[in-house]
ROMAR-767070 format. One line per 8 residues: number of its first residue (from 1); their letters; for each residue x, y, z of N, C-alpha, C, O, CB. Coordinates in nm, 4 decimals, always signed. Glycine has a CB too. Layout:
residues N
NUM	A	X:Y:Z:X:Y:Z:X:Y:Z:X:Y:Z:X:Y:Z | ...
END
This chain:
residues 145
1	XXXXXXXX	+0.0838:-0.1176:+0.0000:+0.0000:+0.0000:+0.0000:+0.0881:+0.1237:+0.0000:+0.2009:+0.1229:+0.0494:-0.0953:-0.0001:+0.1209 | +0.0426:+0.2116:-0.0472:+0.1395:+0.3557:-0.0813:+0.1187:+0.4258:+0.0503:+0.0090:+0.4098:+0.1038:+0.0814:+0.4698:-0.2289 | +0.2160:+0.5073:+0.1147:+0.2059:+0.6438:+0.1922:+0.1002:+0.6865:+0.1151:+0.0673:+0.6679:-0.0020:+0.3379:+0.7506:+0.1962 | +0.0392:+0.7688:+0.2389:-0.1173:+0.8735:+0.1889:-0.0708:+0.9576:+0.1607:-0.1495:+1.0505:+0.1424:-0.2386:+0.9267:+0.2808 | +0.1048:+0.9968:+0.1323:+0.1670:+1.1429:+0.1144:+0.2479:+1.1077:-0.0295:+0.2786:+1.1904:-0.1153:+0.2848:+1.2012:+0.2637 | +0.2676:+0.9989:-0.0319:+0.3605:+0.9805:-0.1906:+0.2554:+0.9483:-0.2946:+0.1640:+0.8692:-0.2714:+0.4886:+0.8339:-0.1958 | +0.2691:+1.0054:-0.3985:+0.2077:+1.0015:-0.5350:+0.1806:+0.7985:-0.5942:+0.2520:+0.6984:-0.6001:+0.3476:+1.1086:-0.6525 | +0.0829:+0.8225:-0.6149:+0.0887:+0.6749:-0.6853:+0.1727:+0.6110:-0.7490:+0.2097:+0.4936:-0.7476:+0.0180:+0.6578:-0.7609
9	XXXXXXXX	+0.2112:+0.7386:-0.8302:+0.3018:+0.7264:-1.0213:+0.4404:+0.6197:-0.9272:+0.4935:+0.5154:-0.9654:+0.4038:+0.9812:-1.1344 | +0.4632:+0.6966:-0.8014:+0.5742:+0.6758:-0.7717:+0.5978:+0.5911:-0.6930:+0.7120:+0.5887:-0.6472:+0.6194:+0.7565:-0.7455 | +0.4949:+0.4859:-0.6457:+0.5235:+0.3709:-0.5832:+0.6165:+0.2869:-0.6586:+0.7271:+0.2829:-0.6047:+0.4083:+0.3045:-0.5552 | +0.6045:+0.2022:-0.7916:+0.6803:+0.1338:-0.7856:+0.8420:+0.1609:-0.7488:+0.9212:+0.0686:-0.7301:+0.6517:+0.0909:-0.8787 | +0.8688:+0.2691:-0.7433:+1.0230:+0.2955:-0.7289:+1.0627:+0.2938:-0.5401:+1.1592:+0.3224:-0.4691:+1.0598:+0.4779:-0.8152 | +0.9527:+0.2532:-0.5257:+0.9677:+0.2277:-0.3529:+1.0548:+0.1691:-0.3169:+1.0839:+0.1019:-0.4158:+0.8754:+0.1602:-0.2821 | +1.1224:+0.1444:-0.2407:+1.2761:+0.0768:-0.1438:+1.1632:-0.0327:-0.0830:+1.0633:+0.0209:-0.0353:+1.3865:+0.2158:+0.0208 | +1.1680:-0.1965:-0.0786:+1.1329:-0.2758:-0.0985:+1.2425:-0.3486:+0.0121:+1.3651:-0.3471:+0.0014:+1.1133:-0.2913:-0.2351
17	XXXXXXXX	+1.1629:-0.4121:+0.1205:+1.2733:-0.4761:+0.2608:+1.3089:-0.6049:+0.1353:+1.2422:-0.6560:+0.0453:+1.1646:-0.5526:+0.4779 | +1.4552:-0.6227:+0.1882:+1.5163:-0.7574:+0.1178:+1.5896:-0.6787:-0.0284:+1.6930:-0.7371:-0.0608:+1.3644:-0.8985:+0.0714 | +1.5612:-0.5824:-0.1020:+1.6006:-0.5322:-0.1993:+1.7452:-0.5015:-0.1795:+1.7542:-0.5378:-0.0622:+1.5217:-0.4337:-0.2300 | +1.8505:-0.4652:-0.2076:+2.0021:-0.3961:-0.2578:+1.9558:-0.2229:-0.2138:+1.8681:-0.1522:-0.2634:+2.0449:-0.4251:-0.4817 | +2.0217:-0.2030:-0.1390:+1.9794:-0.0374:-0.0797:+2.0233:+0.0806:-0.1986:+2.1308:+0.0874:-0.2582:+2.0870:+0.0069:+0.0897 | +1.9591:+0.1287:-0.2059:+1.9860:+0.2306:-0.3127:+2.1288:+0.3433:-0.2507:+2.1678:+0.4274:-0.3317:+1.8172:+0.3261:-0.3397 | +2.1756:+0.3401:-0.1566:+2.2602:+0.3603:-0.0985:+2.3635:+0.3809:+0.0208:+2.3985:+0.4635:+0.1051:+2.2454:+0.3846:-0.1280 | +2.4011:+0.1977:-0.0465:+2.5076:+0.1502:+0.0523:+2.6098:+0.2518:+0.1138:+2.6065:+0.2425:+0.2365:+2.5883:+0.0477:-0.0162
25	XXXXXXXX	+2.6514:+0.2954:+0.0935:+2.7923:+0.3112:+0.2106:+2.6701:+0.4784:+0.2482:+2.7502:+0.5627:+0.2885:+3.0491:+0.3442:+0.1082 | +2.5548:+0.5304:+0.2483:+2.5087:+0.6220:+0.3490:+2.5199:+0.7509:+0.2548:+2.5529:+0.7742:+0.1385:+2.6022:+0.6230:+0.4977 | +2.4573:+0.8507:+0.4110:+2.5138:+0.9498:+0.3334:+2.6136:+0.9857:+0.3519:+2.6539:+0.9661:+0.4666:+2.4651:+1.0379:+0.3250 | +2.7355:+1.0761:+0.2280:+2.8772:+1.0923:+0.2221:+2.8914:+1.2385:+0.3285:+2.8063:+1.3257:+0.3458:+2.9348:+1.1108:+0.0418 | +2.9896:+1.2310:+0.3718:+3.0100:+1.3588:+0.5133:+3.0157:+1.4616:+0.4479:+3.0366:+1.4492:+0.3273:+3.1519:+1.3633:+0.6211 | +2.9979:+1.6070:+0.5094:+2.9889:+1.6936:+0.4946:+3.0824:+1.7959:+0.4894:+3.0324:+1.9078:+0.4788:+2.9271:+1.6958:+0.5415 | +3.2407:+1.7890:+0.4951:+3.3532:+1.8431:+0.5245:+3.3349:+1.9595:+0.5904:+3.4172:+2.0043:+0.6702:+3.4261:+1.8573:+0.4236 | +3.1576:+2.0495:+0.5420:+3.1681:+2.1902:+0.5419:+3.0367:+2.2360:+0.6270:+2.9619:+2.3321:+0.6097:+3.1753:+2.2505:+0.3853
33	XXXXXXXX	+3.0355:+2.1248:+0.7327:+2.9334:+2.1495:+0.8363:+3.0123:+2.2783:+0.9316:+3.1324:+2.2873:+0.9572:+2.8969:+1.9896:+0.9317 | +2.8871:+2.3824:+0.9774:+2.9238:+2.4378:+1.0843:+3.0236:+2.3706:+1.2382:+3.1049:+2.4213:+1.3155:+2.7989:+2.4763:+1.1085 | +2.9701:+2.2536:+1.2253:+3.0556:+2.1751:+1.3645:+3.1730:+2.1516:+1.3093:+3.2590:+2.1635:+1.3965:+2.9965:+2.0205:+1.4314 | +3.2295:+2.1176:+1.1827:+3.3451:+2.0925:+1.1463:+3.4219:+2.2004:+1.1819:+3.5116:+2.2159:+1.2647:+3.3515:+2.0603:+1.0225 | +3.3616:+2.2799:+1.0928:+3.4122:+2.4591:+1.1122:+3.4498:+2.4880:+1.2198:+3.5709:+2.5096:+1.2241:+3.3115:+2.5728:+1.0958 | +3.3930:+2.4989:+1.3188:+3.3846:+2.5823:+1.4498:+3.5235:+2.4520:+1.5069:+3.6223:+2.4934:+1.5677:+3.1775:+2.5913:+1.5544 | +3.5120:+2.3526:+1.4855:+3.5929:+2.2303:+1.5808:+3.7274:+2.2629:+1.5109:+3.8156:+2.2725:+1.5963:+3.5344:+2.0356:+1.5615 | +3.7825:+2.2869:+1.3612:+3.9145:+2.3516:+1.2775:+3.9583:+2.4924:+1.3486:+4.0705:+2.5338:+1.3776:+3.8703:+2.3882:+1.0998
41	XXXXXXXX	+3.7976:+2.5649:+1.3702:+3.8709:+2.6897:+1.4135:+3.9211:+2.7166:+1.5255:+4.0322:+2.7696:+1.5254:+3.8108:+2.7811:+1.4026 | +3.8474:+2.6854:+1.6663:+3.8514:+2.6571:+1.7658:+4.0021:+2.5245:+1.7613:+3.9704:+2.4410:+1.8460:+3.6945:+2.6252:+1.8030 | +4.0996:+2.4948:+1.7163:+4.2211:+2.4045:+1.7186:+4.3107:+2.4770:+1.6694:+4.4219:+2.4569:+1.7181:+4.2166:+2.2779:+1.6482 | +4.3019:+2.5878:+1.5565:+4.4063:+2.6350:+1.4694:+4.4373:+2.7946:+1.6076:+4.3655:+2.8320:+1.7003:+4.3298:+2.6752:+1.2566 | +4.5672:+2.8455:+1.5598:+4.6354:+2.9156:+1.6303:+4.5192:+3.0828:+1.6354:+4.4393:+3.0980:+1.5431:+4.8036:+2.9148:+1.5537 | +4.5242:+3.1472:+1.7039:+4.4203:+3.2867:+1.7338:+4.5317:+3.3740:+1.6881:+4.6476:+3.3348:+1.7021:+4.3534:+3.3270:+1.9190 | +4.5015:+3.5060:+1.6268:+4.6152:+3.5702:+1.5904:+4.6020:+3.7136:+1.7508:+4.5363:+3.7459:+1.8499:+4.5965:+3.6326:+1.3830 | +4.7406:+3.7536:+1.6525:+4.8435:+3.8169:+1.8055:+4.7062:+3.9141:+1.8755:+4.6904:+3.9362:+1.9955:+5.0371:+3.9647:+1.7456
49	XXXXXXXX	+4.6063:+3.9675:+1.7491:+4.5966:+4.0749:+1.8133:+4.4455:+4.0981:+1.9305:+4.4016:+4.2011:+1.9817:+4.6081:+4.1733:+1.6931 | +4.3812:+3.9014:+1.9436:+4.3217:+3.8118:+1.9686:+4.3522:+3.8095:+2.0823:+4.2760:+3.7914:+2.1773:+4.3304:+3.7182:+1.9046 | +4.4811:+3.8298:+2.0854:+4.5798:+3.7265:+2.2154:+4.6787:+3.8367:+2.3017:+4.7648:+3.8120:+2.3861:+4.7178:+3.5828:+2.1197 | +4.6193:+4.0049:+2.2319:+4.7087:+4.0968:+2.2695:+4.6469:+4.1162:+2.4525:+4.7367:+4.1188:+2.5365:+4.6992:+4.2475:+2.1486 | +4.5234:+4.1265:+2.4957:+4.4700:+4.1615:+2.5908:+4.4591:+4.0337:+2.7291:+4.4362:+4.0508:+2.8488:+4.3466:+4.2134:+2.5281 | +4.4867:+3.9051:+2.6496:+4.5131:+3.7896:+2.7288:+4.6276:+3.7697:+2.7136:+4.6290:+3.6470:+2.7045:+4.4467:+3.6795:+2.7080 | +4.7233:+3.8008:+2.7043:+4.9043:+3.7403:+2.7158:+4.8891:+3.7335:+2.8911:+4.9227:+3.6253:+2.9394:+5.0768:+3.8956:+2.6402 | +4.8651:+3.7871:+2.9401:+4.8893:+3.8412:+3.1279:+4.8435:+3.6801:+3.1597:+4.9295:+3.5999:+3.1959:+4.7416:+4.0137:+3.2256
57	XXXXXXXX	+4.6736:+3.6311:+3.1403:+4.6494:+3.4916:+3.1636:+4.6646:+3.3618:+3.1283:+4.6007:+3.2637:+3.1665:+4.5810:+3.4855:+3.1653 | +4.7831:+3.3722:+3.0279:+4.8220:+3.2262:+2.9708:+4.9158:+3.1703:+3.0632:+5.0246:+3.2232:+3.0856:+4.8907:+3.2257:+2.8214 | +4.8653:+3.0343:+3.1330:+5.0169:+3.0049:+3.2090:+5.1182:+2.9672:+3.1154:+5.1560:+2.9674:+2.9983:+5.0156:+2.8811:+3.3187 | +5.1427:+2.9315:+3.2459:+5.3235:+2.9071:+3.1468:+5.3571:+2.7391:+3.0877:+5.4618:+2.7065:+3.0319:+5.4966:+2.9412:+3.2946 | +5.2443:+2.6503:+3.1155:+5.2499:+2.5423:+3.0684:+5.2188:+2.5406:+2.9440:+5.2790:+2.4640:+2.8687:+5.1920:+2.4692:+3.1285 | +5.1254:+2.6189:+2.8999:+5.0743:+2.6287:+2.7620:+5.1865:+2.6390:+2.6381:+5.2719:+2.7272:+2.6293:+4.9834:+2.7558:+2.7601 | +5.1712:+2.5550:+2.5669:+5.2721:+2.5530:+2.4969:+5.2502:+2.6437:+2.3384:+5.1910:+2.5684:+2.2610:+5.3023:+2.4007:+2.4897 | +5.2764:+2.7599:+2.2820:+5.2835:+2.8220:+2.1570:+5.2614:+2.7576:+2.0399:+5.3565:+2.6839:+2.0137:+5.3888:+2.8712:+2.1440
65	XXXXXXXX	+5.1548:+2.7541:+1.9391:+5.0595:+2.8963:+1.9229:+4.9442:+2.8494:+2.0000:+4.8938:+2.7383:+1.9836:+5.0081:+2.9488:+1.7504 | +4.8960:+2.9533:+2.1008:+4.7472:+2.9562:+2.1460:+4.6669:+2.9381:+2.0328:+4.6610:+2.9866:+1.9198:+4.7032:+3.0868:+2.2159 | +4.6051:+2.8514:+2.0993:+4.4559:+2.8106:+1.9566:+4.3319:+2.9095:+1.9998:+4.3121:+2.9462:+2.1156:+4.3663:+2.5934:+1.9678 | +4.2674:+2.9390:+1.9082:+4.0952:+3.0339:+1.9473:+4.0487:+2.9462:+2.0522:+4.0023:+3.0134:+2.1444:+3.9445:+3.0406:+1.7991 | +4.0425:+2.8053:+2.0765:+3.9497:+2.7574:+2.1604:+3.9983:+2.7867:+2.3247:+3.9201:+2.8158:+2.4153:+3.9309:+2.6017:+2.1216 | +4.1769:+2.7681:+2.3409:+4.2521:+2.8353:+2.4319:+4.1950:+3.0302:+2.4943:+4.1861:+3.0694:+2.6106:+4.4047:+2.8258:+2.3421 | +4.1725:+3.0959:+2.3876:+4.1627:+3.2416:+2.3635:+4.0487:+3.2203:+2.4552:+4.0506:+3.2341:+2.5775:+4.1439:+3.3146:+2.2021 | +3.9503:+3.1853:+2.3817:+3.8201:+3.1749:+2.4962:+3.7688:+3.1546:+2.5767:+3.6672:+3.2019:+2.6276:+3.7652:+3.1531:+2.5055
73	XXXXXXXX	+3.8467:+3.0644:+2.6046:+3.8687:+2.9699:+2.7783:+3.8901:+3.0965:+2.8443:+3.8052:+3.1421:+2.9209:+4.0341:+2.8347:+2.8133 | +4.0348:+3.1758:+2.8108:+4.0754:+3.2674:+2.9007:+4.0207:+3.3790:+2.8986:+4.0427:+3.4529:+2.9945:+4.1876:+3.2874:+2.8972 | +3.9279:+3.4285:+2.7835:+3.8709:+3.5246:+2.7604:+3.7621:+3.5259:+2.8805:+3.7412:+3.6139:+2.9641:+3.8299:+3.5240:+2.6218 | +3.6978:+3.3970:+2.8621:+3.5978:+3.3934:+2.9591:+3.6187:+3.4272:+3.1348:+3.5739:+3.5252:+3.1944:+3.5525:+3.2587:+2.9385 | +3.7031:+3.3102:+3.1947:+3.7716:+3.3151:+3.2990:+3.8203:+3.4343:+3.3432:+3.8263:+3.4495:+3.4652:+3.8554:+3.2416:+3.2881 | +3.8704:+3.5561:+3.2442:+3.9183:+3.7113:+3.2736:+3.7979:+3.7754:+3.3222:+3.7797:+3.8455:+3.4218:+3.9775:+3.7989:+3.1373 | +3.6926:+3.7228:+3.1988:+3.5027:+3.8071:+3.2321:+3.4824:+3.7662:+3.3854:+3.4703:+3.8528:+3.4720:+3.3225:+3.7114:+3.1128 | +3.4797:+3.6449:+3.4109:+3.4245:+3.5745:+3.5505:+3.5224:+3.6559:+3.6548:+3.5065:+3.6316:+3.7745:+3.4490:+3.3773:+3.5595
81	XXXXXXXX	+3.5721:+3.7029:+3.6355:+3.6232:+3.7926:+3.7674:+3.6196:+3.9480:+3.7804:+3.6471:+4.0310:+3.8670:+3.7668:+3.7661:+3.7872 | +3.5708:+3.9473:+3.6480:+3.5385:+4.1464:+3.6307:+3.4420:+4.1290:+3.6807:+3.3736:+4.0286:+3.7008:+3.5160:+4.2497:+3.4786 | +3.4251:+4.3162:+3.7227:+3.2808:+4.3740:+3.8081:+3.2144:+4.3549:+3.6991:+3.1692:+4.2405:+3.7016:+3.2619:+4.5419:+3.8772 | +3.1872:+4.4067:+3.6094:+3.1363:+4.4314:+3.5186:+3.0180:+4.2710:+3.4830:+2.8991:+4.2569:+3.5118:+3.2613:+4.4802:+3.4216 | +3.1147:+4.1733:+3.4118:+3.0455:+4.0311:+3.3845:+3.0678:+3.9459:+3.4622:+3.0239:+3.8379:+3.4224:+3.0721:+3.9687:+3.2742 | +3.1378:+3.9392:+3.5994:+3.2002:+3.8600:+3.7130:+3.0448:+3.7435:+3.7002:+3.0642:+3.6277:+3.6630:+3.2366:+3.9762:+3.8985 | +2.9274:+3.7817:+3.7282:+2.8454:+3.7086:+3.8309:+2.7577:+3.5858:+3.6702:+2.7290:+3.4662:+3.6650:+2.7043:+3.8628:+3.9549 | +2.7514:+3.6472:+3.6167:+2.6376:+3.5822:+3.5287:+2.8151:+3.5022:+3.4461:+2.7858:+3.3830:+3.4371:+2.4867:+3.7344:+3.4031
89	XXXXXXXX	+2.9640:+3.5179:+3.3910:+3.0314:+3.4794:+3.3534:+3.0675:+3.3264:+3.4345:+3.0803:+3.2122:+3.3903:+3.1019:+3.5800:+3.3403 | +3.0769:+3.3866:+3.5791:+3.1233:+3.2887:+3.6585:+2.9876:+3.1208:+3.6497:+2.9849:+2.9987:+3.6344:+3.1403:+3.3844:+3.8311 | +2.9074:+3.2321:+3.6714:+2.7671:+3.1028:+3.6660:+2.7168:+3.0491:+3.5059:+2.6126:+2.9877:+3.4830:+2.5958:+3.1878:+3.7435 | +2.8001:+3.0822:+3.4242:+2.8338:+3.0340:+3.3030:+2.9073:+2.9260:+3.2924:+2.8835:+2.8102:+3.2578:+2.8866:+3.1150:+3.2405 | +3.0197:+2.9941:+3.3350:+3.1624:+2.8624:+3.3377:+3.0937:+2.7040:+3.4477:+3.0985:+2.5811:+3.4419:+3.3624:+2.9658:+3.4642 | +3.0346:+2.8134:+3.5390:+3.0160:+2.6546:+3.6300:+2.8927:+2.5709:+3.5624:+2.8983:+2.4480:+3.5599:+2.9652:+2.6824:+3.8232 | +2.8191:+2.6179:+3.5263:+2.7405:+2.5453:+3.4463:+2.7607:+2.4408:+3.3225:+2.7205:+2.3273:+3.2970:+2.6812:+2.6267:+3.4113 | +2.8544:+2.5498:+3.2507:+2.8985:+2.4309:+3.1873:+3.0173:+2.2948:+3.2074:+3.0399:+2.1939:+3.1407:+2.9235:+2.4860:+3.0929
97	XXXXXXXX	+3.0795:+2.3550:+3.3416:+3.1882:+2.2431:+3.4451:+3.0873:+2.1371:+3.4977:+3.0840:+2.0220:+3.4541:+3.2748:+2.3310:+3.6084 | +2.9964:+2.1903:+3.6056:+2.8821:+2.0985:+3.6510:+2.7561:+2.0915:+3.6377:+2.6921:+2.0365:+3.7273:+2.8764:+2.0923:+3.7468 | +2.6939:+2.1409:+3.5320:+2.5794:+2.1031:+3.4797:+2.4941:+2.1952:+3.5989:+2.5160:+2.1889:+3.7199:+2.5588:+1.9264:+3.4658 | +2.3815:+2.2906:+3.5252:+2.2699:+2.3553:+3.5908:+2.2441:+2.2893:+3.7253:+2.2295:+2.1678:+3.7382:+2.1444:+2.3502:+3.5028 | +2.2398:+2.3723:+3.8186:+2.1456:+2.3434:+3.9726:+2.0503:+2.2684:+3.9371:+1.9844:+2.2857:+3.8346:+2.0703:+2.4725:+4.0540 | +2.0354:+2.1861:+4.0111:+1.9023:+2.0948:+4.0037:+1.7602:+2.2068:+4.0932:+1.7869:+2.2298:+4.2112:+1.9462:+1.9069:+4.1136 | +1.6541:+2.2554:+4.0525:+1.5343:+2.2944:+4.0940:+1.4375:+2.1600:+4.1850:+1.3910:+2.0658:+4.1208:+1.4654:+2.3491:+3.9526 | +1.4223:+2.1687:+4.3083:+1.3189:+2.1096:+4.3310:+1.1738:+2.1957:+4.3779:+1.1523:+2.2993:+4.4407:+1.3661:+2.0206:+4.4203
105	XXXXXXXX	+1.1189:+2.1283:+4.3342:+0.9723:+2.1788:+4.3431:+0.8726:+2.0488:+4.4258:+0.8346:+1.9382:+4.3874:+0.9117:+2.2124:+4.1629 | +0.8552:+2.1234:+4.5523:+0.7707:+2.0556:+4.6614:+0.6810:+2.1998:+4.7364:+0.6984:+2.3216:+4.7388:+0.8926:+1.9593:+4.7893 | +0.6180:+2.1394:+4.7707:+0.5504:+2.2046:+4.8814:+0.6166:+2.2878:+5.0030:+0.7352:+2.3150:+4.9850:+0.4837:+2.1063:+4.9364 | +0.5634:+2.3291:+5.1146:+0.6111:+2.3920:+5.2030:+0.6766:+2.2269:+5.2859:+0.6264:+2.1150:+5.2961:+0.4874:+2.5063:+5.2782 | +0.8431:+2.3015:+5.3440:+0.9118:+2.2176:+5.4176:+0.9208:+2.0739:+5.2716:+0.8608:+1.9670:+5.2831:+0.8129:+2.1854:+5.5913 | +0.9724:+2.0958:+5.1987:+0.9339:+1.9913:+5.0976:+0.8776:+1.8699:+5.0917:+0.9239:+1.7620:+5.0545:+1.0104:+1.9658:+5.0505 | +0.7232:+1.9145:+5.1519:+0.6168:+1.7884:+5.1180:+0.5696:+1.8040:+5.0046:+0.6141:+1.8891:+4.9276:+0.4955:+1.7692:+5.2044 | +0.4640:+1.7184:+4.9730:+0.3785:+1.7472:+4.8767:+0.2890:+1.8834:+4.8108:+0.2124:+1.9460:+4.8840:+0.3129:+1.6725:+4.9105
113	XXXXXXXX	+0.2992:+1.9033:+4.7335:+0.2066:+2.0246:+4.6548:+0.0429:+2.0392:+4.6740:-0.0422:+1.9718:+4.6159:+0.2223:+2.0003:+4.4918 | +0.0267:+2.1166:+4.7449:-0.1508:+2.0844:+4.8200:-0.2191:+2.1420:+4.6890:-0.2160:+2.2646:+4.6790:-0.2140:+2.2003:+5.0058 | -0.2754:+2.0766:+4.5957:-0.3855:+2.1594:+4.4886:-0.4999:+2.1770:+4.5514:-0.5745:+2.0817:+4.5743:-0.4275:+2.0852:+4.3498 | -0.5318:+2.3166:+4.5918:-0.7045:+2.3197:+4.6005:-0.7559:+2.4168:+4.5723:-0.6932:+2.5178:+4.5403:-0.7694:+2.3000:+4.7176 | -0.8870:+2.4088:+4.5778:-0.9727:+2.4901:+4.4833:-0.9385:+2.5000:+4.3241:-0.9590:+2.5987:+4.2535:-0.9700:+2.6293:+4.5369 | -0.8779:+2.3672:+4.2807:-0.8545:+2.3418:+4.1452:-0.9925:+2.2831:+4.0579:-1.0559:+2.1864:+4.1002:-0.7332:+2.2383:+4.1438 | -1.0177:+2.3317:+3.9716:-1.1114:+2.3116:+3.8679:-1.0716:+2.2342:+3.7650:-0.9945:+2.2980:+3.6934:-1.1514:+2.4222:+3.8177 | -1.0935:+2.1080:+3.7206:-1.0250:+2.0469:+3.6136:-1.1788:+2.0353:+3.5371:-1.2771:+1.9986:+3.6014:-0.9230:+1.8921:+3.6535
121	XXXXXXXX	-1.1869:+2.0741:+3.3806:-1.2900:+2.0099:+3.3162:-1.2310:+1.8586:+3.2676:-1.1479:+1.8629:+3.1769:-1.3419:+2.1065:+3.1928 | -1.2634:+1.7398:+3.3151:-1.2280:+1.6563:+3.2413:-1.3198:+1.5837:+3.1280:-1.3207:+1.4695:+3.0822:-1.1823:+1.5853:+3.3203 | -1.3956:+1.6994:+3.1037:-1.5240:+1.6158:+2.9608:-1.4035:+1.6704:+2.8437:-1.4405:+1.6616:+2.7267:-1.7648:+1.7267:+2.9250 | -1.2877:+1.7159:+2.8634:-1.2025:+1.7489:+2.7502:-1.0975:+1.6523:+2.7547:-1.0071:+1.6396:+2.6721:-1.1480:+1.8912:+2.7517 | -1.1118:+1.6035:+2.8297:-0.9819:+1.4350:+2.7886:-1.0839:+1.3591:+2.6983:-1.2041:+1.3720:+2.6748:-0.9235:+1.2875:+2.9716 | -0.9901:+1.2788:+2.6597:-1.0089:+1.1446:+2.6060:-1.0315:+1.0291:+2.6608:-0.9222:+1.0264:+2.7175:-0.9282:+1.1178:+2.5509 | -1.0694:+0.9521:+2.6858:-1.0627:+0.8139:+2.7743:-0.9101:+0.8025:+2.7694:-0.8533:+0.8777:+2.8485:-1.1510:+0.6627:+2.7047 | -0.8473:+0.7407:+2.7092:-0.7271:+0.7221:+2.6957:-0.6944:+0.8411:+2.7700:-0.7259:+0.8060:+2.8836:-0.6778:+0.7019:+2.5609
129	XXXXXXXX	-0.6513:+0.9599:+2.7797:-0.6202:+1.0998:+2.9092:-0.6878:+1.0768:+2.9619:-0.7535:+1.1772:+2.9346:-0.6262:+1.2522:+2.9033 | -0.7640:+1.0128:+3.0457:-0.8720:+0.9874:+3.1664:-0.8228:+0.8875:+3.2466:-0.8308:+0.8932:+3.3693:-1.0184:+0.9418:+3.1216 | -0.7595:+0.7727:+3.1713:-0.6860:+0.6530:+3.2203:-0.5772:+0.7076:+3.2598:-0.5436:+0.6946:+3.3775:-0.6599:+0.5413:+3.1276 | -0.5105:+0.7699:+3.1826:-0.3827:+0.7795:+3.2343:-0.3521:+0.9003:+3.3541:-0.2546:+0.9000:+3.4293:-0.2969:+0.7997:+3.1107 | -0.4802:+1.0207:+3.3508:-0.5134:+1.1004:+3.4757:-0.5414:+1.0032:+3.5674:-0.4984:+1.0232:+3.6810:-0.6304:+1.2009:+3.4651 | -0.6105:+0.8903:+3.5440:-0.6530:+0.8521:+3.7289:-0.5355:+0.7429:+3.7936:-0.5328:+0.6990:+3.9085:-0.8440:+0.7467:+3.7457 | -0.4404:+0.7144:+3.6820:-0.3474:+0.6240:+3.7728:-0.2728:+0.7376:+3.7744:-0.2327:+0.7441:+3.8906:-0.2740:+0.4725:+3.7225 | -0.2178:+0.8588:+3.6966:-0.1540:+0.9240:+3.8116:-0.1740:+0.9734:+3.9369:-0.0886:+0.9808:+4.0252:-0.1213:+0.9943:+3.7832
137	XXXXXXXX	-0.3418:+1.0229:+3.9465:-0.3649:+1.1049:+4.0747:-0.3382:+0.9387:+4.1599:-0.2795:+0.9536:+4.2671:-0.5574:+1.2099:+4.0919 | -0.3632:+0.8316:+4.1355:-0.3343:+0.7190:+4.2635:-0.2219:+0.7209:+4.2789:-0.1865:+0.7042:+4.3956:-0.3670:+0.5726:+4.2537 | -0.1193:+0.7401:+4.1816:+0.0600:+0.7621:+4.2409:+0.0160:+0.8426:+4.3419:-0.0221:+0.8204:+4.4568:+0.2005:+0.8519:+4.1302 | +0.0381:+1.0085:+4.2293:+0.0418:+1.0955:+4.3478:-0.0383:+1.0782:+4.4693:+0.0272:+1.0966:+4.5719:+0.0136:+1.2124:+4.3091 | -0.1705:+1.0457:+4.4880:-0.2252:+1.0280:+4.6075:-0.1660:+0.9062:+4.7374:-0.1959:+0.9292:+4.8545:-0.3597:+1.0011:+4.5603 | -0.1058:+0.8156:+4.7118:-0.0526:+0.7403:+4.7469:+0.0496:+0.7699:+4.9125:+0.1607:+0.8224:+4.9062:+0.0011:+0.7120:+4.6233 | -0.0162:+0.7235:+5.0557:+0.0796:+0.8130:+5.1531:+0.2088:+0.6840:+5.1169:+0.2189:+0.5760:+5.0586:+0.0098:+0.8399:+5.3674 | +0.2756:+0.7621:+5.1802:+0.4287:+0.7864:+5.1428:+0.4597:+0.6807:+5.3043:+0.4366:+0.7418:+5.4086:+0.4992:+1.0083:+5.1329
145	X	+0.5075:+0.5360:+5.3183:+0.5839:+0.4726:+5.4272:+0.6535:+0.5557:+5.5183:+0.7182:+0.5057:+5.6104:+0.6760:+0.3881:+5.3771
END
């Protein structure tokens, strides 16, 4: 049977399970993807005048030519301690070191979330959303050992 979206004319030329794939080895790479790009540029050396305002923060292990991806590291790390971008720079860097604060969301003293005086129309579910509303409210309702 045809997709309800492909033309009739053009079924027989359908890809057929068990058939010879119309193309084996995939699709061919892209040399000239943005991620390529950015991953060449970010490796190749930053020029001097890139590197004129960070010379002070390169240690001394770093070995010559600083790459752009180097530049930015330190670019950043310089921001995270200015007045200026110190607070939102710093909570940048750590975010991307240890991953966003976890948010919890509980109630007062972190119990449960008291809903009341909530109005739900449920003549706008589906049976199927009706089933799956009433075994959640039995989780959630469920006291806790």
């Amino acid at each position: 049977m045809a997709d309800k979206h492909q033309a009739k004319h053009l079924e027989k030329y359908k890809w057929k399970k068990g058939q010879k794939s119309p193309n084996p080895n995939g699709r061919p790479p892209n040399p000239l993807s943005l991620l390529t790009i950015r991953k060449e540029l970010l490796n190749s050396p930053a020029p001097e005048e890139i590197l004129k305002g960070l010379r002070q923060f390169i240690p001394p292990q770093w070995k010559e030519p600083i790459t752009w991806g180097q530049a930015m590291a330190l670019r950043d790390c310089s921001k995270a301690i200015s007045l200026k971008w110190g607070d939102k720079m710093a909570q940048f860097i750590g975010e991307q070191i240890d991953g966003k604060a976890p948010i919890q969301i509980s109630g007062p003293g972190g119990g449960p979330i008291a809903l009341t005086n909530q109005r739900v129309n449920l003549s706008k579910f589906t049976d199927e959303q009706l089933e799956q509303w009433q075994s959640l409210m039995e989780i959630a309702s469920e006291d806790e050992p």
